[in-house]
C-alpha positions in Angstrom: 24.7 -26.6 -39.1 23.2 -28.8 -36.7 22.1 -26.9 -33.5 21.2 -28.9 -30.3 18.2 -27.7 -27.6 19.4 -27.0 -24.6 16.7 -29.5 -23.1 17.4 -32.8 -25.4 20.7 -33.8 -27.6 18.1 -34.9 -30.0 16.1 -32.2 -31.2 18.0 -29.3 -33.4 16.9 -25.6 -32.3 16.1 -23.6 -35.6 18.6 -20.0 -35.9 16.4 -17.1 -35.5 19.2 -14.7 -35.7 22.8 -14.4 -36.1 24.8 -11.5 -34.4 28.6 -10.6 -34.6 30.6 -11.5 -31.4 32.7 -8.4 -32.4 29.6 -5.9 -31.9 28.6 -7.2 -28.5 32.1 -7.1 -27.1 32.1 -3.7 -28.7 28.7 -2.7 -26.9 29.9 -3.9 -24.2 32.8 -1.3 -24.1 31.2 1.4 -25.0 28.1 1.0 -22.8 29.6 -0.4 -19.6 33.6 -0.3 -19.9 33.5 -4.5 -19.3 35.4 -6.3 -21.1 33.5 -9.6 -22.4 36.2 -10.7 -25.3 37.7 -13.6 -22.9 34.3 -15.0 -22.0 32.9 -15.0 -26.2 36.2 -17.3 -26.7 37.0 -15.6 -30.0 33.5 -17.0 -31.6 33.2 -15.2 -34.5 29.4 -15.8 -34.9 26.7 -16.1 -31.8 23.1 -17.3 -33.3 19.8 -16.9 -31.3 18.1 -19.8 -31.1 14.6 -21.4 -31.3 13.6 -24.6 -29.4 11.8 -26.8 -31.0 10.6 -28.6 -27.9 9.7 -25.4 -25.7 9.6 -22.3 -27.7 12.0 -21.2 -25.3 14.8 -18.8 -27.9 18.5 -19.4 -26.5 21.7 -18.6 -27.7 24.5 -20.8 -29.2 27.0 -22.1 -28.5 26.4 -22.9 -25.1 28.1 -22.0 -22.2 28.7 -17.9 -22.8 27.3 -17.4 -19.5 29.3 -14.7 -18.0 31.7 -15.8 -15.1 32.3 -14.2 -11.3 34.5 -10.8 -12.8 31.6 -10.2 -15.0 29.2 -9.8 -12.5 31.3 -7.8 -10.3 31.4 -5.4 -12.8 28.2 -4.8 -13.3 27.6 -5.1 -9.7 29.3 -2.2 -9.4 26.6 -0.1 -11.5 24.3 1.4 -9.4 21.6 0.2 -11.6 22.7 -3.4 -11.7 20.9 -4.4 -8.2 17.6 -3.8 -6.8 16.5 -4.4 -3.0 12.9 -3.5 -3.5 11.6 -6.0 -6.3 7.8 -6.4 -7.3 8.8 -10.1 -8.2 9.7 -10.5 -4.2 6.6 -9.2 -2.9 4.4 -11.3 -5.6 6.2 -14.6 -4.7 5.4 -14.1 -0.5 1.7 -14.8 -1.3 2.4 -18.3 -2.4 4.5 -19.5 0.7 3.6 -20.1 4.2 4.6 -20.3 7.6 5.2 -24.0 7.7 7.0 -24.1 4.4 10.7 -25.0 4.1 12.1 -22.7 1.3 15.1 -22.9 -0.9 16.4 -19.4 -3.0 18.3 -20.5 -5.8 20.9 -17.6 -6.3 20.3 -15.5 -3.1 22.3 -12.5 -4.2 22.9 -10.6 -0.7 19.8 -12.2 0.4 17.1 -9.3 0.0 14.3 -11.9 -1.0 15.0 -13.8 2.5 15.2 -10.7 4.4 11.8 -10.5 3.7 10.2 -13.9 3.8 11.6 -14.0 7.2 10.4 -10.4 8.4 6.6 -11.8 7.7 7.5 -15.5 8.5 9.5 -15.5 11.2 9.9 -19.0 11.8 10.5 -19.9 8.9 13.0 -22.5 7.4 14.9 -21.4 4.2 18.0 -22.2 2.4 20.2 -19.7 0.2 22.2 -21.0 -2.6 24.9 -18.5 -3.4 28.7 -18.4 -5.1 29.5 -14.7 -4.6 31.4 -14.8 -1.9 30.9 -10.7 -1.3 27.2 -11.6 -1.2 27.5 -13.7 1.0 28.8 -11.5 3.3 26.4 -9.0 2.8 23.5 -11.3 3.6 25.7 -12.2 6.9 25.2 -8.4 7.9 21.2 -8.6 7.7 20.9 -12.0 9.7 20.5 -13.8 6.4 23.0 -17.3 6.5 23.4 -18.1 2.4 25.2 -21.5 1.6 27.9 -21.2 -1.0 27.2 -24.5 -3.1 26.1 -25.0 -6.4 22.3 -26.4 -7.0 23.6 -29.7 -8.6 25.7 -30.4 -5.7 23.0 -29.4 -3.3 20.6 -31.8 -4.4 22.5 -35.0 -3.7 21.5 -34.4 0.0 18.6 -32.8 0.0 15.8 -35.0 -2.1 12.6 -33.9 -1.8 13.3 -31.4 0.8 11.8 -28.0 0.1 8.2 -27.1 -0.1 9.1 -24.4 -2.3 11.9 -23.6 -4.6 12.4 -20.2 -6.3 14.4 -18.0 -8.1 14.7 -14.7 -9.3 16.5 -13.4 -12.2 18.5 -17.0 -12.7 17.1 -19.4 -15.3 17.9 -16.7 -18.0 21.6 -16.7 -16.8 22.2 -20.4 -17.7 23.0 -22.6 -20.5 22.2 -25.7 -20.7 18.7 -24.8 -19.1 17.4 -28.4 -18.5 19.8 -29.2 -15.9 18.9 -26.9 -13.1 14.9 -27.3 -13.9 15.8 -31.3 -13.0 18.1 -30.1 -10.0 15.6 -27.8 -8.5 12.7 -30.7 -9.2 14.9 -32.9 -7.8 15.0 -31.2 -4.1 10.8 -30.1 -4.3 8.5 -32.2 -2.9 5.6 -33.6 -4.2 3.0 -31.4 -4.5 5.4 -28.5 -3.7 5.8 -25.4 -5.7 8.9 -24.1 -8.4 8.6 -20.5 -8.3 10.6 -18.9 -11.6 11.1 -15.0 -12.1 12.7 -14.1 -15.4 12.6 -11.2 -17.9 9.7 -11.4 -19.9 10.6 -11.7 -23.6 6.9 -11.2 -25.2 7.5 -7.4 -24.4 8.7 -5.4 -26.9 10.6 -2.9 -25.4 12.8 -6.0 -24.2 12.7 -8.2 -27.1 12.9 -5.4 -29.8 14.8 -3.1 -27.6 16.3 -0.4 -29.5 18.6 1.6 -26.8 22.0 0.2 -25.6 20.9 -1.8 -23.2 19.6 -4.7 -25.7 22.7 -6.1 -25.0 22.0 -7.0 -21.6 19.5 -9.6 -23.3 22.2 -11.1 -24.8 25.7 -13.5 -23.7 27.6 -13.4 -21.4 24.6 -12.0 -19.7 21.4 -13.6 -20.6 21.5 -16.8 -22.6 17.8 -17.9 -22.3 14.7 -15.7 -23.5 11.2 -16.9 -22.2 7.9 -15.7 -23.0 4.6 -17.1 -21.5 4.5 -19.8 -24.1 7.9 -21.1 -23.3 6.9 -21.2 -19.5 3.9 -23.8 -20.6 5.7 -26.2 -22.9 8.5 -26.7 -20.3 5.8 -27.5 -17.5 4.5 -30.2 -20.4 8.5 -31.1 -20.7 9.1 -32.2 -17.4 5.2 -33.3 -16.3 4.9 -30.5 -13.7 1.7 -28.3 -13.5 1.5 -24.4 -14.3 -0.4 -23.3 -11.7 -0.5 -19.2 -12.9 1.4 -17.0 -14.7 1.7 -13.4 -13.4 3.4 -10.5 -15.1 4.4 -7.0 -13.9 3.2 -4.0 -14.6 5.9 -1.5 -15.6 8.7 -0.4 -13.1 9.9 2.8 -12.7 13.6 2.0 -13.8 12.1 0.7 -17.2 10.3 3.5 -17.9 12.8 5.6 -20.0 13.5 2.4 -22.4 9.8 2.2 -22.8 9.9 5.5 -24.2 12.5 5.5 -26.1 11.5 2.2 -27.7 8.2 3.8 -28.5 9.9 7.1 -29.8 12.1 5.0 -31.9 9.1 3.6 -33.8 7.4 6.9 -33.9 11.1 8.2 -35.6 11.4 5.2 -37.9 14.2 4.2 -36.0 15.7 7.6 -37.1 18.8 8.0 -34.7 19.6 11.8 -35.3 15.8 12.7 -34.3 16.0 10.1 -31.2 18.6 11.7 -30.0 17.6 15.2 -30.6 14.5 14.4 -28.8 16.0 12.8 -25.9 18.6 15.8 -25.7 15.9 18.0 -25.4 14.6 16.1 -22.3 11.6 16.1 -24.3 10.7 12.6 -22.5 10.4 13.8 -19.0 7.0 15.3 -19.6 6.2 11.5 -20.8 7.4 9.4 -17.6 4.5 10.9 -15.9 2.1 9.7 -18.2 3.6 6.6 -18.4 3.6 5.8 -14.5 -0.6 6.7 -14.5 -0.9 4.0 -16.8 1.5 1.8 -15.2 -0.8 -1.3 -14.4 -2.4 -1.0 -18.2 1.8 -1.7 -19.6 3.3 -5.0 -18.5 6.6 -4.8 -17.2 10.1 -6.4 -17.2 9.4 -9.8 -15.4 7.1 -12.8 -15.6 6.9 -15.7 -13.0 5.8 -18.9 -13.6 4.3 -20.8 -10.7 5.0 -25.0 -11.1 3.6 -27.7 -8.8 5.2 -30.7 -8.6 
């Protein structure tokens, strides 16, 4: 079977891994009550995927991304969305007074909020399609512009000083597209700012707890590590200017342990969960968050120039 990259027709991505449609729409159920059968569109097989031109793993067939109901569904967890992110506060170094700013996928416009609290005369765009976002953002000062990326850069070539995202690119088949969009609307010498999970940690990568199937469709469709980050700059000609990488979060510390447990257990379920019954992690999340800037975290951004 002839498998396509998501960034050229003409190279074929190499199957790293094949996994049963059936089990994530089951996991799915069972771990979040959504329903994800409609948007797997009775695929019997979904592979991950290696990229011969990047690195970057994806899975295939394209276009499994989740749709609007999806992510109103897990909007509704009280887990799904963060207003506090250490990605936020690590991309405000890079951007200045004077720059004009475009936020591909706004959300309710937390990101904003605060590039305009220390800027505030600054010029930004918001790209957003949820509508109840939107509205949100409207409620905090924060104007978002309900327009897709492709359709935004007809009019707005070489516009923006900086363009960035947060939690997006992993979201998105057919990954080459918006890199061209969003390079479309920088300016020369301006900066593409890209936040996504980082997929050289193992406790996302080789998660063992439930929520490993966040890191796969409808949900994420793109994994990318550091590598992947540095043959895409080659890809489109753009510099890498830096790669940062968080230290661990507090809401990832319990699937750091249990990932860590699980090894220790030899993936042994019946002792996982006796030890995790027995609350015999908590003692650990303390020693965990002491060593919190030794243990990379969740997220990576990659900073391009143009």
């Amino acid at each position: 079977m002839k498998i396509p990259s998501p960034f050229s027709d003409n190279a074929n991505g190499s199957i790293v891994k094949e996994i049963d449609a059936k089990e994530i729409i089951n996991a799915y159920q069972d771990a979040y009550q959504i329903d994800v059968s409609g948007l797997l569109k009775e695929i019997p097989k979904i592979y991950l995927c290696k990229c011969p031109l990047s690195e970057l793993l994806y899975y295939f067939p394209f276009d499994l991304d989740g749709d609007s109901n999806f992510y109103k569904s897990l909007s509704e967890k009280d887990w799904y969305y963060h207003n506090e992110r250490w990605e936020h506060k690590a991309v405000l170094n890079f951007i200045k007074n004077s720059d004009y700013v475009l936020e591909v996928g706004s959300g309710a416009g937390s990101f904003l909020k605060q590039l305009k609290e220390r800027h505030n005369t600054i010029k930004y765009c918001g790209l957003e399609l949820n509508s109840a976002a939107i509205e949100k953002a409207a409620k905090d000062s924060i104007v978002l512009t309900n327009e897709l990326l492709d359709v935004h850069s007809i009019n707005n070539l070489e516009k923006y000083d900086i363009v960035c995202s947060f939690q997006v690119y992993e979201h998105i088949s057919r990954i080459n597209q918006i890199f061209i969009d969003s390079l479309k609307v920088l300016k020369k010498g301006g900066l593409l700012i890209v936040s996504v999970p980082n997929n050289d940690v193992d406790f996302i990568i080789n998660n063992k707890s439930e929520s490993k199937y966040l890191n796969m469709p409808p949900h994420h469709v793109n994994l990318f590590t550091e590598e992947s980050l540095k043959n895409i700059a080659e890809l489109f000609n753009i510099k890498l200017k830096t790669v940062i990488k968080e230290p661990i979060q507090n809401m990832h510390v319990d699937v750091f342990i249990y990932n860590k447990m699980s090894i220790i257990f030899m993936q042994s379920s019946f002792l996982l969960r006796a030890f995790w019954k027995l609350k015999l992690h908590v003692p650990l999340r303390t020693l965990v968050k002491l060593f919190r800037n030794k243990i990379t975290g969740h997220t990576i951004i990659g900073v391009f120039e143009k």
